[in-house]
C-alpha positions as CSV (number, residue, x, y, z in Angstrom):
1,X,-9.6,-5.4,0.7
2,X,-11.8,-8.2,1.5
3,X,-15.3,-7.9,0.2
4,X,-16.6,-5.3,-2.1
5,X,-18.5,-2.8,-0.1
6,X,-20.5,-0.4,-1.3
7,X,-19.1,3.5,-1.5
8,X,-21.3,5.1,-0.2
9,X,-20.2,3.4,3.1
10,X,-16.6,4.2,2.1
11,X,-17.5,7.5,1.9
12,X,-19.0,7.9,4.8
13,X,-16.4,6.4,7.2
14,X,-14.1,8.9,5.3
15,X,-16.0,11.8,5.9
16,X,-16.4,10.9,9.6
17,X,-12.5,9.9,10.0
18,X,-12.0,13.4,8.8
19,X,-14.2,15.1,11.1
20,X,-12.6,13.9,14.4
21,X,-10.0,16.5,15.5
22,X,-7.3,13.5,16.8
23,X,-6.9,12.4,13.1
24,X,-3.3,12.9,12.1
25,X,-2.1,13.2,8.4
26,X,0.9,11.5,6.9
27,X,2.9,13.8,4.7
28,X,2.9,12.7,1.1
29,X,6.1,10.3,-0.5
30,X,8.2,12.8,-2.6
31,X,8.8,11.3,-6.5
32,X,12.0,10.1,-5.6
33,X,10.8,7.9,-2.8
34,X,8.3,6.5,-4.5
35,X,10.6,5.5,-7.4
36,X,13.1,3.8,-4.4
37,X,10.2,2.0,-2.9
38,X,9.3,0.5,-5.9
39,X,12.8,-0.4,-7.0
40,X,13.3,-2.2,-3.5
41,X,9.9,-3.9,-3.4
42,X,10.7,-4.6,-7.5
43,X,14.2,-6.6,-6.3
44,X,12.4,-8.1,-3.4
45,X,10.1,-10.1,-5.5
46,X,12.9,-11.1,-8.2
47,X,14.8,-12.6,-5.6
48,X,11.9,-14.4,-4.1
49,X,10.9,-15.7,-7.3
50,X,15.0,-16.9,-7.9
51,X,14.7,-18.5,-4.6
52,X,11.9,-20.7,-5.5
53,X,12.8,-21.7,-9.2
54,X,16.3,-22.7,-7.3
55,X,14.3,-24.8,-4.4
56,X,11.9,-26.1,-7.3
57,X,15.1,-28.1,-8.9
């Protein structure tokens, strides 16, 4: 998010996204596949971080 907007405005683009009948819905991740996103995203930034204290020697 860039700047902070009011929510009124937020809510009203909501309300209108919802209201046009080509808006699709995304099923919702399942526990389980939340857990494995964060686990990946987790290892992701640990070896990122390895990889710089490495380059910073």
């Amino acid at each position: 998010m860039t700047a902070a907007r009011p929510h009124a405005t937020d809510a009203e683009a909501i309300c209108e996204a919802m209201t046009r009948p080509t808006m699709r819905f995304v099923a919702a991740k399942a526990v389980e596949q939340q857990a494995m996103v964060l686990l990946h995203d987790s290892r992701g930034l640990i070896v990122r971080q390895r990889t710089m204290l490495i380059n910073a020697l």
